[in-house]
TILO-228606 format. One record per residue (C-alpha): x negated, y negated, z; residue number from 1; chain. Coordinates in steps of 0.001 Angstrom, whole numbers, plus 500000, padded with zeros to 6 digits. Layout:
BEGIN
REC       X       Y       Z    i  ch
REC       X       Y       Z  NUM   A
...
This chain:
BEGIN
REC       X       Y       Z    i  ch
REC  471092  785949  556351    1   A
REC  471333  787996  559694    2   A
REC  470157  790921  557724    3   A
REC  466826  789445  557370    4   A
REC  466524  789696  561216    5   A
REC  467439  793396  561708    6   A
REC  464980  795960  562773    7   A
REC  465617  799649  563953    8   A
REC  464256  800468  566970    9   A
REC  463434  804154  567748   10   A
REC  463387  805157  571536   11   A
REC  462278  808621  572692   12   A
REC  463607  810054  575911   13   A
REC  462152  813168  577800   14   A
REC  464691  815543  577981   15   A
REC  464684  818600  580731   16   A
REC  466535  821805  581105   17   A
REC  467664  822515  584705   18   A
REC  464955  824726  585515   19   A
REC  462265  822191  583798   20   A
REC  463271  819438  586485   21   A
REC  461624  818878  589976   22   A
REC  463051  820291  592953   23   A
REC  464647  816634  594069   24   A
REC  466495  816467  590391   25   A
REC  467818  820125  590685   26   A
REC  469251  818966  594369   27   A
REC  470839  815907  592662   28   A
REC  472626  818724  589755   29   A
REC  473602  821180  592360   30   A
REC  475509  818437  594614   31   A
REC  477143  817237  591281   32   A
REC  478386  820682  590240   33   A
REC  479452  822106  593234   34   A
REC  481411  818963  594694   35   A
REC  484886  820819  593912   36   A
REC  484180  824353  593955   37   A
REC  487257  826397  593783   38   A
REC  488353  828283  596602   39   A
REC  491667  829392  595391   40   A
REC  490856  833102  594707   41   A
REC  489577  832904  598064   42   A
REC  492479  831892  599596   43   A
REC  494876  834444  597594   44   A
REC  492513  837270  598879   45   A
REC  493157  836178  602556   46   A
REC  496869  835945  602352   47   A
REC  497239  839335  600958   48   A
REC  494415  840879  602943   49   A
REC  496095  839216  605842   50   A
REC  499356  840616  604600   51   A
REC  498487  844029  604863   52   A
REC  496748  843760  608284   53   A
REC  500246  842362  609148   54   A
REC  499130  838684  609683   55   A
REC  501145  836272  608031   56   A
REC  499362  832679  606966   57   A
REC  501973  830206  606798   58   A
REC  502337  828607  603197   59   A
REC  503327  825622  601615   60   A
REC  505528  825260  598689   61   A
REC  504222  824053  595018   62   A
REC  506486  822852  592436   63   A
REC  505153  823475  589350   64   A
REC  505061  822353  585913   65   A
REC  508239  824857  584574   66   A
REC  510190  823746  587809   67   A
REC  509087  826772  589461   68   A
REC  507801  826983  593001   69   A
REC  504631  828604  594119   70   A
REC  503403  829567  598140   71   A
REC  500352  828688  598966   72   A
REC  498545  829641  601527   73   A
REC  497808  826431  603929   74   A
REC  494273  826623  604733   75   A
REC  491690  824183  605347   76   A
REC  488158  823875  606137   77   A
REC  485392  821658  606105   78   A
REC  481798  822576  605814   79   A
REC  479634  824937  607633   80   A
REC  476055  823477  608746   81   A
REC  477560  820279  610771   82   A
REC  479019  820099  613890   83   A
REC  482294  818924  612266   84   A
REC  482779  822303  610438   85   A
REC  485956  823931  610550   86   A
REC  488763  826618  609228   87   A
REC  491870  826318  610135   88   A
REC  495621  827860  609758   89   A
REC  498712  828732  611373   90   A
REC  500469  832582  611207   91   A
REC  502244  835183  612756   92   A
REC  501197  838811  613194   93   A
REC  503305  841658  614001   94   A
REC  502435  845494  613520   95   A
REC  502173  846818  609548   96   A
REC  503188  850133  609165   97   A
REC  500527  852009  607077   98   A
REC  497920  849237  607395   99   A
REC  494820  850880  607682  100   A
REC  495755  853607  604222  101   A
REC  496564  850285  602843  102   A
REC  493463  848504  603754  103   A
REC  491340  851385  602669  104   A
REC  493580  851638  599060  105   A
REC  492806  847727  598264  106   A
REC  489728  847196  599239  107   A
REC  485918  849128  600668  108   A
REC  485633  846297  603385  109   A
REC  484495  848153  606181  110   A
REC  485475  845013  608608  111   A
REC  488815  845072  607017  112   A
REC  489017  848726  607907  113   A
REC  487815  848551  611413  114   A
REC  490309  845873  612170  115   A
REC  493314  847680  610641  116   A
REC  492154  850510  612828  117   A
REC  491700  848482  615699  118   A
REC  495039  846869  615761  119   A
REC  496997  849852  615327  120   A
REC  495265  851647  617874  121   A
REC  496178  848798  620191  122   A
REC  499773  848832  619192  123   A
REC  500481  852755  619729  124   A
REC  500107  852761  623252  125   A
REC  503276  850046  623005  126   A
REC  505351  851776  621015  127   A
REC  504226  849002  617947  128   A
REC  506431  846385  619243  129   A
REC  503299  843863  619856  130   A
REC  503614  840419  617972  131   A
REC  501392  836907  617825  132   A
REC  501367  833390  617071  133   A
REC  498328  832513  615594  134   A
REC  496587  828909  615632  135   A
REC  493430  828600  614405  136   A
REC  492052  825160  614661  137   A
REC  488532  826307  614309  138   A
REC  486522  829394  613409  139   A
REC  485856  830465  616750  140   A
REC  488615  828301  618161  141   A
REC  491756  830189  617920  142   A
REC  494814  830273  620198  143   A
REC  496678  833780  620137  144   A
REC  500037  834216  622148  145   A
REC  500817  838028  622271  146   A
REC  503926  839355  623782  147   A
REC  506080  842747  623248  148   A
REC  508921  841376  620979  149   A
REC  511826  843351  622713  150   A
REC  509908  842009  626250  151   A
REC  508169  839065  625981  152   A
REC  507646  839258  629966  153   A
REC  506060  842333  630477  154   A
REC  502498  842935  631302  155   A
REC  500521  844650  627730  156   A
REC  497192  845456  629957  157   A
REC  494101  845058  627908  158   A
REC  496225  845166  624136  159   A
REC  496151  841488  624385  160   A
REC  492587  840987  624497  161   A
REC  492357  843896  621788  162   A
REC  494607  841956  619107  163   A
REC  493521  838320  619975  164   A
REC  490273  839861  619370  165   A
REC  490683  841298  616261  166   A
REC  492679  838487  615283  167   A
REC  489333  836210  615490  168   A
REC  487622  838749  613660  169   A
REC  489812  838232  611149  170   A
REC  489428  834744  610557  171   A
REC  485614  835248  611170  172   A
REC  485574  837536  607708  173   A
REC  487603  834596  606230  174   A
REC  485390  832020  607334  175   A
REC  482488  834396  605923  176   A
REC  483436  834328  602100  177   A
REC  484344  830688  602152  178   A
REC  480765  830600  603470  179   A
REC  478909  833450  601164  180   A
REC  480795  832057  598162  181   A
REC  479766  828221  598578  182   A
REC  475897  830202  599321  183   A
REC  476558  831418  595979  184   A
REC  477564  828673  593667  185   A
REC  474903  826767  595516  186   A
REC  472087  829053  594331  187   A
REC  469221  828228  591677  188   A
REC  470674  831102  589756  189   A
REC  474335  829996  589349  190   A
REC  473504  826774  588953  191   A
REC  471297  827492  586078  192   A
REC  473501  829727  584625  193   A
REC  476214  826967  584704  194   A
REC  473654  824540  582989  195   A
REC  472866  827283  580313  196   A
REC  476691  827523  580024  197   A
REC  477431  824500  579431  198   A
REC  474520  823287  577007  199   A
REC  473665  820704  579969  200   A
REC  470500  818672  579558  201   A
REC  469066  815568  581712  202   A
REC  466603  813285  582137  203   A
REC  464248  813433  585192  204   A
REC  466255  811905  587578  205   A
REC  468620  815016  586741  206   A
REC  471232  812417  585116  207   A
REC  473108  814305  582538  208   A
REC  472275  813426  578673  209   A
């Protein structure tokens, strides 16, 4: 009979906690678990930061599950230690009344502040009638087209420089989350917490049991 045959075999594996394993298994975890971070919040806080400053991010529509629509915000990137790395959107800015109360109501961002400041200081001396078109194709590559709306001819002096600056500073803060948020998630710390969370365990390879 096969029964006569059988025999139960009894195999013991080592079994690590993230913080047990060597430094090549912990790099082998953190590239698993942060492969789709989510930038979403990220994203929300730019388009209504950007709001306020009076910078407009073009969106895209969502359909969702309820047959609702939702904007998002279309913004990309890629990276940030290659040479390939990259944030990019399109948007329109024109003056916002109030921006820099605003600014200072939402949020203690003193780069947010300055550049509310900034831009409505450039606009006074032109009667707040300055707009952009916005293309950013990189971080620090970023076409700005300012003009007076009601004039698109005439000659706004050094205001252009001031708002195409600012404009880049903008994006720079953007492109600093994304950046100080992957930092983050990438960390020893959150990564063990997210093993802790989880009840993740592994072998020492840093495969998960």
């Amino acid at each position: 009979m096969w029964g006569r045959d059988m025999r139960t075999v009894h195999i013991t594996k080592d079994i690590f906690t993230f913080n047990e394993l060597s430094d090549h298994a912990k790099d082998k975890v953190r590239e698993m678990l942060t492969d789709d971070i989510d930038y979403e919040f990220l994203y929300e806080d730019f388009q209504r930061m950007g709001a306020i400053l009076g910078i407009d991010i073009e969106t895209k529509a969502v359909k969702l599950m309820n047959g609702k629509v939702r904007y998002d915000p279309c913004i990309y990137w890629s990276g940030f230690y290659h040479q390939g790395s990259s944030l990019a959107f399109n948007a329109d800015y024109r003056y916002a009344k109030g921006a820099v109360q605003a600014m200072k109501a939402e949020t203690n961002d003193s780069e947010l502040i300055r550049i509310a400041q900034a831009l409505q200081d450039a606009q006074r001396p032109h009667f707040y009638r300055l707009e952009a078109g916005i293309a950013c194709h990189r971080g620090t590559d970023i076409t700005v087209e300012v003009f007076d709306r009601e004039d698109k001819l005439r000659d706004i002096g050094d205001a252009e420089d001031e708002i195409r600056d600012q404009i880049k500073e903008f994006a720079h803060w953007c492109w600093c989350s994304l950046r100080d948020e992957y930092e983050h998630q990438c960390s020893e710390e959150a990564i063990s917490e997210a093993c802790e969370a989880n009840g993740y365990e592994f072998d020492e390879r840093g495969n998960i049991q």
